[in-house]
N, C-alpha and C positions, 0 to 999 in steps of 0.2 A: 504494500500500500504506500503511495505516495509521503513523503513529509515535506512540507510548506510553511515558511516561517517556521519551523522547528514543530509544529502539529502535524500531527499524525491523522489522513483523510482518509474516506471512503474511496474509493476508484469511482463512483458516481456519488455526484454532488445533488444540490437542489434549487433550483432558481424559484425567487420569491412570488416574481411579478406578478402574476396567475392570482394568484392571495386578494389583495388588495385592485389590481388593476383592470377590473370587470364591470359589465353591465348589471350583473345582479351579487350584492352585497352579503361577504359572507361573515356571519359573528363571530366573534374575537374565540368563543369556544371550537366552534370546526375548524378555524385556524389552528388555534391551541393543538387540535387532537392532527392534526398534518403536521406540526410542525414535528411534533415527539415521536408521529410514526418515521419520517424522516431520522429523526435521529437516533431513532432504535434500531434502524436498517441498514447505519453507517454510515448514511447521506448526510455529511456533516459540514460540508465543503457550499457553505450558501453565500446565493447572491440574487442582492436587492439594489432597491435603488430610491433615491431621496424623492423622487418624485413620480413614484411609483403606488399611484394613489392621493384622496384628496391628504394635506396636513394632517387631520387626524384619524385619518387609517389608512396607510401607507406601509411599507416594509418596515421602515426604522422604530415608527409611532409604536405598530404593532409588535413588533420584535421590544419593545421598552415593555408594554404592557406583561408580555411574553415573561420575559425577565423578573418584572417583579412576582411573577407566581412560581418562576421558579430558576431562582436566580443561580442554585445550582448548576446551570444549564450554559451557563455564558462560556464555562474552561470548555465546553464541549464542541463550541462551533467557531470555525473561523469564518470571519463576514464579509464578504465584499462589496461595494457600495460604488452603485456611482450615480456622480453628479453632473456639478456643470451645463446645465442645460436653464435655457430660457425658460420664461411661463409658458406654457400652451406649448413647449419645443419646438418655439418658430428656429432657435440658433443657439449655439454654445454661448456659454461664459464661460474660458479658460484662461485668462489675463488674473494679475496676483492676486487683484481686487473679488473678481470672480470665483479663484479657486477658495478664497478667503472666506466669503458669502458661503460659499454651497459646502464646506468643512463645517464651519460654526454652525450651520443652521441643521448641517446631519447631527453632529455631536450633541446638540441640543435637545432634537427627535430621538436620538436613541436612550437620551439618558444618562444617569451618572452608576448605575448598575452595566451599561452595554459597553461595546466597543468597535470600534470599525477596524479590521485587522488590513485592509486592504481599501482602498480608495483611487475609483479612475473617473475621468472624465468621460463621458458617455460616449463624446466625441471630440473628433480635433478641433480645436476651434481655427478657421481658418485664415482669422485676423490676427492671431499668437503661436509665434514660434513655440514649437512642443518644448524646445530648450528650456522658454520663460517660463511656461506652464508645468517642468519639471522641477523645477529650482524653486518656487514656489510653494506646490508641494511636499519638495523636501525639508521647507521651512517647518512647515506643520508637522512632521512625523518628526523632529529635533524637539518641536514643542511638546510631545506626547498626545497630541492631537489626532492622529491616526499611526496606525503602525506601519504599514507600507503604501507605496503608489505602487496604481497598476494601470494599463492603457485596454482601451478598446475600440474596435472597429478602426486599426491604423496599418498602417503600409507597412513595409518589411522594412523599407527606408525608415520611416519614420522611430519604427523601433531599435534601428540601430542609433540613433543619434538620439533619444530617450535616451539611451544605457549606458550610452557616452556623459549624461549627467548625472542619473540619481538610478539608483536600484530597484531595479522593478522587479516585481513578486508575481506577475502575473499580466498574458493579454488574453483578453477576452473576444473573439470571434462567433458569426455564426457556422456551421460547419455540422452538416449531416447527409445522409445518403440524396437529398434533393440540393444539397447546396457544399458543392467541393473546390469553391473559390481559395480557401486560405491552401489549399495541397497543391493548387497552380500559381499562385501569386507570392510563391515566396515566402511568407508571414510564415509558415509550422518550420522550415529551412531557417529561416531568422531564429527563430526562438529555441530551436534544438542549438542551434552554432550558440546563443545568450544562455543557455540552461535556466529557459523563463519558462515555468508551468502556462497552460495553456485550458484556458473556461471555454468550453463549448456551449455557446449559448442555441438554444432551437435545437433542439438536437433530434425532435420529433417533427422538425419542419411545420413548428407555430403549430403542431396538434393534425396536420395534413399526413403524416405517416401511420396515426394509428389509425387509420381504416374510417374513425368514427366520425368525421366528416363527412358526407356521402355528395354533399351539393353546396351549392351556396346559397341556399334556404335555411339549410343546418346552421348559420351561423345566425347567432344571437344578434339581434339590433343594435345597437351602438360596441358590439365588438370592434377593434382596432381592424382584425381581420377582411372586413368587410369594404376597406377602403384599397386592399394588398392588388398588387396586377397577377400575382396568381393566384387569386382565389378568384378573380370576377368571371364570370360566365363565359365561356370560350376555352380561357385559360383553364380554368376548372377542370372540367370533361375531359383535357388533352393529360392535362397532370396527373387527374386521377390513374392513367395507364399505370404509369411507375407506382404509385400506390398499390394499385393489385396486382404487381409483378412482386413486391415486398411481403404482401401478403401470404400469395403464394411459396416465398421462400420461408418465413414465417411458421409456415403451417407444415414443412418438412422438416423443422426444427424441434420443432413441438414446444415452439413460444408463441407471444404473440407479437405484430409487427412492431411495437414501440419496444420490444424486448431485442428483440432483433436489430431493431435499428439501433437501440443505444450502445450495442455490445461491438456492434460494426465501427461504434466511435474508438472504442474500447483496443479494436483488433488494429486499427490505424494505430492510434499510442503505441503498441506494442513490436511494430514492425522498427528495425534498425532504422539510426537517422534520426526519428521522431521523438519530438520534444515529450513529456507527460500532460497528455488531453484526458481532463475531467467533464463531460458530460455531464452539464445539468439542468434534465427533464424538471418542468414545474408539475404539479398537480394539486387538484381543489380536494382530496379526500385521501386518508389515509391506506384504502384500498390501492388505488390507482400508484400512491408513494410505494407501495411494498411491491407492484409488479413492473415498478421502475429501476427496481432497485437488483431486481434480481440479475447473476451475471454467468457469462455459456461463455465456451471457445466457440469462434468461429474458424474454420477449416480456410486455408488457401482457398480450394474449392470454391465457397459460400461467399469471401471476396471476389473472386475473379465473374460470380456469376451476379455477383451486384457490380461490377464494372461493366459487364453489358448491358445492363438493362439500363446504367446511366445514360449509354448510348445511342441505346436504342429508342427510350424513353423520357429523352433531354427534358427537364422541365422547360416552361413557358414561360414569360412573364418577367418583370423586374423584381430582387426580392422587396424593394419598398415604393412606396408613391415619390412622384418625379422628385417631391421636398425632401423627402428621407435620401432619395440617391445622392442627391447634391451635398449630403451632411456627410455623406462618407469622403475616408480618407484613402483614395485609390492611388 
C-alpha cells in the first residue's frame, strides 16, 4: 500500500464531491455512514474541495461536523483540498492574494479539530505564473496552514517547473478507461520521473462506466452532468458502445463494471514507469463505497482487450463545456 506524506493509504481512495455537490440534499447522517464505510474499507486517501457545495454543506463544513463526532477519525484520513476558484467558477484565483483567501477560508471551514494535508489549486490560473502560485503556497505550509501543495489539471511542463519550486505531494488528473489523456500527454511520465503520487479523479467516467446511466433522461435536473458534451444526446448513444463493451468484460470477470474499471486504474499504476495512481471513485451510500473498494488482478489479456475497444469505441464529445476546456492547463 502506498505511503504519502509519511500515511499509510488504501490503493483506492474516495472523492468527496458527490456528498455535498448535488441536486438533491443528503443529511449530514448518510454522509456520516459513507464516510466510515469508506474508511472501514481503507479508502482513506480523500478529496474535496472548498467549494464543493453551498458554505454550509460542502466537503470541508461537513468533514468539521464529521470530526466533531468523531474526532478520533482525523489520524485516519489524509485530505486533499482544492481551491482557488472564482464564485460561480467563472476563473481561478491563484495570485498570493488569492491562494491567501481560499487557504484561510478552507482552514476556517474545516475547523480547528481538521486539517488539510494536501492543498491544490483546482486550476492554473492563467494570469499567475505557477512559480508565484507555488511560493505562495509554500508560505502557508511554513505557517502550519496546510501540510502540503498539490497541483491539478496541469501540463507535464507545468509540473516540472512547480517542482522546481516547492514540493509537491500530489497531481490530480482525470484519467479512466473513457478518458486516457494524462498516459498521452506526458503528465503520469512527468510525475513517475518527480516521484509525485498521482489522484485519479472520475475514474468511473462522472458515473458513465457503471452501466447505471442508460440515457440522458437518467440524469437528475440541475446535475452538473447535464451540461457535459458527452453526455448530450448524440454523444450519448455513440459512448454508451464502450460502456457495454466494459460491461461485457465486467461480466467475465465476475465484477461489476465500476469494479473493473477502477482496478484497470489500478493495473496502469502497477505497470513499470508508472508513477502510484490512486483512484478515487465518489459515492452517495455506503453500499456502492464497499463495491468500490473492492480490488482483482487484471490479466495482460483484460488490458490489451480494453485497448481495443478504446479504439474501436473512441469516446465522443469534449470532457467539459467550451468554459471548462478553456480552464484547463494543456
Amino acid at each position: 500500500m502506498p505511503v504519502i506524506q509519511g500515511k499509510q493509504i488504501g490503493n483506492i481512495g474516495f472523492g468527496l464531491m458527490g456528498l455535498t455537490w448535488r441536486p438533491s440534499k443528503l443529511s449530514d447522517d448518510e454522509i456520516f455512514a459513507v464516510i466510515k464505510a469508506a474508511l472501514d474499507a481503507g479508502c482513506n486517501y480523500f478529496n474535496g474541495g472548498e467549494f464543493y457545495g453551498p458554505p454550509d454543506h460542502n466537503s470541508l463544513t461537513v468533514l468539521k461536523r464529521y470530526y466533531d463526532k468523531y474526532p478520533e477519525d482525523v489520524d485516519r484520513i489524509l485530505l486533499n483540498v482544492k481551491g482557488c476558484m472564482l464564485p460561480g467558477l467563472v476563473g481561478c484565483a491563484s495570485s498570493p492574494e488569492g491562494v491567501r483567501d481560499s487557504i484561510e477560508n478552507s482552514v476556517r471551514m474545516i475547523g480547528g479539530k481538521g486539517r488539510i494535508d494536501q492543498f491544490e489549486a483546482a486550476r492554473k490560473d492563467p494570469n499567475v505564473d505557477i512559480e508565484v502560485t507555488m511560493k505562495a503556497m509554500a508560505e502557508h505550509v511554513e505557517a502550519g496552514d496546510i501540510r502540503g501543495i498539490a497541483l491539478s489539471e496541469v501540463s507535464a511542463k507545468t509540473i516540472r517547473k512547480a517542482a522546481k519550486v516547492a514540493k509537491i505531494t500530489a497531481v490530480e488528473v482525470e484519467l479512466s478507461i473513457w478518458n486516457t489523456d494524462p498516459l498521452e500527454n506526458g503528465v503520469l511520465e512527468a510525475c513517475a520521473e518527480l516521484d509525485i503520487p498521482v489522484i485519479a479523479y472520475s475514474p468511473l467516467g462522472k458515473g458513465f462506466l457503471t452501466g447505471q446511466v442508460k440515457s440522458f433522461d437518467d440524469i437528475p435536473e440541475g446535475d452538473f452532468r447535464k451540461v457535459l458534451p458527452r453526455f448530450q444526446p448524440g454523444n450519448f448513444e455513440t459512448n454508451l458502445r464502450l460502456v457495454r463493451k466494459v460491461e461485457e468484460l465486467a461480466a467475465r470477470k465476475g465484477c461489476t463494471p465500476a469494479q473493473f474499471a477502477i482496478n484497470w486504474i489500478l493495473a496502469i499504476s502497477r505497470r513499470p514507469g508508472m508513477p502510484t495512481i490512486v483512484p478515487i471513485p465518489g459515492a452517495s451510500s455506503p453500499e456502492r463505497v464497499r463495491e468500490n473498494a473492492v480490488e482483482m488482478e487484471l490479466t495482460e489479456e483484460d488490458m490489451a482487450e480494453v485497448e481495443k475497444i478504446q479504439k474501436d469505441f473512441a469516446p465522443v464529445g469534449d470532457r467539459y463545456h467550451k468554459h471548462g476546456m478553456e480552464l484547463l492547463d494543456n
